[in-house]
C-alpha positions in Angstrom: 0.0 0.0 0.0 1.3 3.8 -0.9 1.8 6.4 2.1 -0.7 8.3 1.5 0.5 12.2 2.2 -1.1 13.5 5.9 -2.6 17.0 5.6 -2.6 19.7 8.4 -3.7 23.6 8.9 -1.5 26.0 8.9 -1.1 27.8 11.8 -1.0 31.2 9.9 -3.8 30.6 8.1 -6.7 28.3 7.1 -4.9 26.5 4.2 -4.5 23.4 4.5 -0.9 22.0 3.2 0.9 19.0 3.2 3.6 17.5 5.1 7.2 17.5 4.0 7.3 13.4 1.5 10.8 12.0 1.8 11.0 8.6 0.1 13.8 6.6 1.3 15.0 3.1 0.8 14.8 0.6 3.1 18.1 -0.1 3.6 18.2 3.5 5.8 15.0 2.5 6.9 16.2 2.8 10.9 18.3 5.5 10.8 15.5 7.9 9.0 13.1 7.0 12.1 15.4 7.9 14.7 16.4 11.0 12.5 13.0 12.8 11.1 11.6 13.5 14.9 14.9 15.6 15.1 14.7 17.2 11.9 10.9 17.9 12.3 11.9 20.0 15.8 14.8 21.6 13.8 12.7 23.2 10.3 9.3 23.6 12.4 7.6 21.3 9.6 6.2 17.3 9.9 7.7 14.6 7.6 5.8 12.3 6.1 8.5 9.1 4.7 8.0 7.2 1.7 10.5 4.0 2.1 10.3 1.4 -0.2 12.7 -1.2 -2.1 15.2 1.4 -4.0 14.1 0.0 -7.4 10.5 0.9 -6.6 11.4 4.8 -5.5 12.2 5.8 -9.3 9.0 3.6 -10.4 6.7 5.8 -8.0 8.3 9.3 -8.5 8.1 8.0 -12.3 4.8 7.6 -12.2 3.4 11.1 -10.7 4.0 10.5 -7.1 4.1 14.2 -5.3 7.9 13.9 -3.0 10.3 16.6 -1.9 13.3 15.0 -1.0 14.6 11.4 -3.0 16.9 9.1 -1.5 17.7 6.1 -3.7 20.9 4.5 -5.6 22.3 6.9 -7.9 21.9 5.2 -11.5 18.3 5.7 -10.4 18.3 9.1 -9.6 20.4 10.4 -12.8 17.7 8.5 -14.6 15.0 10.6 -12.9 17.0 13.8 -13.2 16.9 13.2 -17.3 13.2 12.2 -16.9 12.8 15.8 -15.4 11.4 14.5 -12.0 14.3 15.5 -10.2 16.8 18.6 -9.9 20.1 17.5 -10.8 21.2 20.7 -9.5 20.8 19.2 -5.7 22.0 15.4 -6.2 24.8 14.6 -4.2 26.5 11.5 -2.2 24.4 10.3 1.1 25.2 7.3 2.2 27.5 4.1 1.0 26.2 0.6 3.0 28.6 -2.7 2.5 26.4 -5.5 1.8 26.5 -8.3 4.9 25.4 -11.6 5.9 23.3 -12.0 9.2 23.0 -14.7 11.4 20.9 -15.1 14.3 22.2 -13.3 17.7 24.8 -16.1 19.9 28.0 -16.7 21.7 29.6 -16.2 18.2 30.7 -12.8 17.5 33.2 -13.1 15.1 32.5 -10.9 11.7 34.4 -12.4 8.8 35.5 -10.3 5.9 37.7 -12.2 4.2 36.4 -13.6 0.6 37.3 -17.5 1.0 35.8 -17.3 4.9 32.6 -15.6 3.1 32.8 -18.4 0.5 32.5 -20.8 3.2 29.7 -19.9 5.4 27.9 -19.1 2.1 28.6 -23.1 1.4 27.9 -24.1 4.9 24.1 -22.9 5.1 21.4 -24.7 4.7 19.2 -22.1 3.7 19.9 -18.5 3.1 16.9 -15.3 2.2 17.5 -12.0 0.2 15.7 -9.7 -1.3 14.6 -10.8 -4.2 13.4 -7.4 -6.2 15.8 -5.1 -4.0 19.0 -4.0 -4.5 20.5 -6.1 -2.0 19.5 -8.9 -3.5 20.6 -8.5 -7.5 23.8 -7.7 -5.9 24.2 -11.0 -4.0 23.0 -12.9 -6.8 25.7 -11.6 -9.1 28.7 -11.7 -6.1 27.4 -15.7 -6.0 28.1 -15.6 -9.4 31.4 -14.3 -9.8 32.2 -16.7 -6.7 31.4 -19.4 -8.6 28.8 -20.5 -6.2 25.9 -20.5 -8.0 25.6 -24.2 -8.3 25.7 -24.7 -4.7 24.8 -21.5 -2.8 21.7 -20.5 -5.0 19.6 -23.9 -4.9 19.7 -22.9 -0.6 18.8 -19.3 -1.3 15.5 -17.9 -1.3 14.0 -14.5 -2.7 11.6 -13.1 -0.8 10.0 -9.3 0.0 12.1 -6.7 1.5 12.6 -6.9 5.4 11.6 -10.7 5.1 15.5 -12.1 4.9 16.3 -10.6 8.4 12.2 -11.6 10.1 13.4 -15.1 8.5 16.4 -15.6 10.6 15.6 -13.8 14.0 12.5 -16.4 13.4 14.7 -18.9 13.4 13.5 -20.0 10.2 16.6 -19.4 7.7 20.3 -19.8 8.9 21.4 -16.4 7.0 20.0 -13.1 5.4 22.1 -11.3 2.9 20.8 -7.3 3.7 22.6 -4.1 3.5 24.6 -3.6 7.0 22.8 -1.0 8.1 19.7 -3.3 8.2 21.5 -6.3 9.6 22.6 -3.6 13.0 19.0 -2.6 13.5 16.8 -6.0 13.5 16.7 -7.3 16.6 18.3 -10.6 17.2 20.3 -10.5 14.5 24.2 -10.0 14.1 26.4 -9.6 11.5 28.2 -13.0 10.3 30.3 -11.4 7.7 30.8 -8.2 5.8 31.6 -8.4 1.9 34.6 -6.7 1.3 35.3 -3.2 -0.9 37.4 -5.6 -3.4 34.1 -7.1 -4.0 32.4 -3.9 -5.3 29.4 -5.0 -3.4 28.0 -1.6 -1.3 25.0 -0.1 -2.1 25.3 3.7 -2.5 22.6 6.1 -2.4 22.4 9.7 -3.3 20.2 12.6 -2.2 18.2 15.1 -4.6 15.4 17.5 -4.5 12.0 16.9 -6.7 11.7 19.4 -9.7 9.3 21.5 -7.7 10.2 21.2 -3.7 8.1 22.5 -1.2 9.5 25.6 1.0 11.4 24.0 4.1 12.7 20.9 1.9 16.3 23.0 2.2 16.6 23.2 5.3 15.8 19.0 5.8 18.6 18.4 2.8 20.8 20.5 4.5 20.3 18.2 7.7 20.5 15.2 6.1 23.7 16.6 4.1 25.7 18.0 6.9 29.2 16.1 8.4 27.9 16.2 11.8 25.6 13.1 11.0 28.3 11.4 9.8 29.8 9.6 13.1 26.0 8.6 13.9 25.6 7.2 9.9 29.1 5.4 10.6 27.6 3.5 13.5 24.7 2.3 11.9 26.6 0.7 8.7 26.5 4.0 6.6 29.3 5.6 5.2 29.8 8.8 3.4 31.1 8.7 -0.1 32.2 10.7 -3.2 30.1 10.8 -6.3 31.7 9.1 -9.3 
């Protein structure tokens, strides 16, 4: 189901205007919730968030969905900037989160990050959920690929709907959930097993931009968003800042 924008009266006059619509992925899913109470006190405005899979942001801005500030991988926001539903004036860097492998919460705490240790707790599963329409999980199915474990990881791995992986295992259901980092820090019950390395080319970036026709105060929550003194907190919960290519 869409989030459907909450309306309010402004307390200058009797018109009736909408809240700030920030659609963000999933993957920052967390982070956003702790983050919008703050910003709301900080511009004097309320936030309505959008989050959804990062494929399906460009899909719903695409198709006429009213937003004010985008968050979503960067391929898809240059290919809404060309479409002229985004100002490319405003895109920038936000965030860069490795992609990770959770396990259910124990006395192991080990995180690998080395590719042959990945290799072999991939092998060693018995079953294994991603994402199967997110970005999360095209990644992992092409790292499986170029591992050359396709023949034995995939038949244990299962696609399924985007915060499923991660309910799966802190179920106790599946042994593993490939998930961005930042998603495997906030579930409950869950730990991080291993971290795929940078050689890997495996993080999930995503970039920040304006719609074509913000409302007043969106500024002021891009700034917030934007600024370096979010950057230790981002850090924490599996987010890194980045450069643009």
């Amino acid at each position: 189901m869409k989030d459907m924008p909450r309306l309010r009266l402004s307390r200058r006059s009797n018109k009736i205007t909408r809240d700030l619509r920030i659609f963000a992925p999933v993957a920052i899913q967390a982070i956003m919730t702790r983050l919008i109470p703050r910003i709301e006190t900080a511009i004097g405005l309320s936030i309505s968030p959008m989050i959804d899979l990062n494929p399906a942001i460009p899909q719903r801005i695409s198709a006429g969905e009213e937003y004010d500030i985008g968050l979503t991988n960067p391929h898809y926001a240059r290919e809404l900037i060309a479409g002229g539903h985004a100002d490319g004036a405003s895109h920038r860097a936000f965030g860069r989160v490795p992609l990770a492998v959770g396990r259910k919460a124990g006395p192991e705490t080990a995180i690998l990050g080395g590719e042959q240790e990945i290799k072999a707790l991939l092998r060693a599963a018995r079953s294994i959920g991603y994402t199967g329409t997110g970005t999360s999980g095209r990644t992992y199915l092409d790292v499986v690929e170029r591992l050359g474990l396709t023949g034995v990881v995939l038949p244990r791995s299962r696609a399924m709907g985007g915060g499923e992986p991660v309910a799966s295992v802190a179920a106790g259901d599946t042994d593993l959930a490939i998930a961005p980092l930042s998603t495997i820090l906030s579930t409950p019950g869950l730990v991080p097993a291993a971290v795929f390395p940078d050689k890997l080319g495996t993080h999930i970036d995503m970039s920040i931009f304006f719609s074509a026709t913000p409302r007043s105060g969106a500024a002021a929550a891009f700034g917030f968003l934007s600024a370096s003194d979010l950057d230790d907190e981002l850090r924490a919960a599996g987010i890194l800042r980045f450069e643009l290519d």
